[in-house]
N, C-alpha and C positions, 0 to 999 in steps of 0.2 A: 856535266852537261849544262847546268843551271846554271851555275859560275859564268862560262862561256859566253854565254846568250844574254847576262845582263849588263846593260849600256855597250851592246856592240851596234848599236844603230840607233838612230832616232827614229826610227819604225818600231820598235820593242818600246811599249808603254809598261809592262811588267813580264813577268816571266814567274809561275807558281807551277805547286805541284810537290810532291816528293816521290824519290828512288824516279824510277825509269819514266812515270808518269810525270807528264808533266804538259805544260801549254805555253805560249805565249800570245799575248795580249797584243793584237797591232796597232797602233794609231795610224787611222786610214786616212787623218788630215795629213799628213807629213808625203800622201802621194803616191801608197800603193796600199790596195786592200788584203784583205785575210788571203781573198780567194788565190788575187795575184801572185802572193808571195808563194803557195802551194803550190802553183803551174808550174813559176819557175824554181823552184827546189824537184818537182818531178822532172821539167827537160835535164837537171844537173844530176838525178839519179836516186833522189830519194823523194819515199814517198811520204805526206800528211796531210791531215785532215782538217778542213775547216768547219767551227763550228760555232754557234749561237754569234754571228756575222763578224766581228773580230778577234776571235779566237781557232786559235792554231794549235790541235790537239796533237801531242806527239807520243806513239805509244810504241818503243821499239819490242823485239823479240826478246822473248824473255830468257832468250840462251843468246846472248850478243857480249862480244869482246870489246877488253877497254878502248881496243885498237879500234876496234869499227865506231866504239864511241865516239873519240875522240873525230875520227873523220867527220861521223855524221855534223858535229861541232861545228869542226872548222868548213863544212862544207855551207851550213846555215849560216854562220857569222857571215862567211862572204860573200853571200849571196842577197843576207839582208844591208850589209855595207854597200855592193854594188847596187841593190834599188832605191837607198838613198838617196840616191846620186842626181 
């Protein structure tokens, strides 16, 4: 999941944490905030947290498949590539 999310956008200033815990760091000069990128990752179906104003805490279920892993992934990569934009 870590792997995934580092330098998949110019919005990820860093990406920490270990096993399921984890966060990423936004840089909110690059044109969208912590908050924003949370909205829209909920209207795409997954939910997280924002916290201490640029930080994006992500805490999945702790009985969750590689499989859903990997979505959650690829669902955040695209979503912070699309706000890029």
């Amino acid at each position: 999941l870590l792997d995934a999310l580092r330098g998949c956008s110019p919005l990820v200033e860093s990406v920490r944490g270990r096993g399921l815990l984890c966060a990423l760091v936004i840089d909110e000069s690059k044109g969208a905030s912590a908050w924003e990128v949370c909205l829209e990752l909920m209207r795409r179906g997954l939910l997280s947290k924002p916290t201490h104003g640029n930080v994006i805490r992500l805490a999945p279920m702790l009985v969750i498949s590689e499989e859903q892993l990997d979505e959650a992934a690829a669902l955040m990569v695209k979503t912070l590539q699309d706000m890029a934009k």
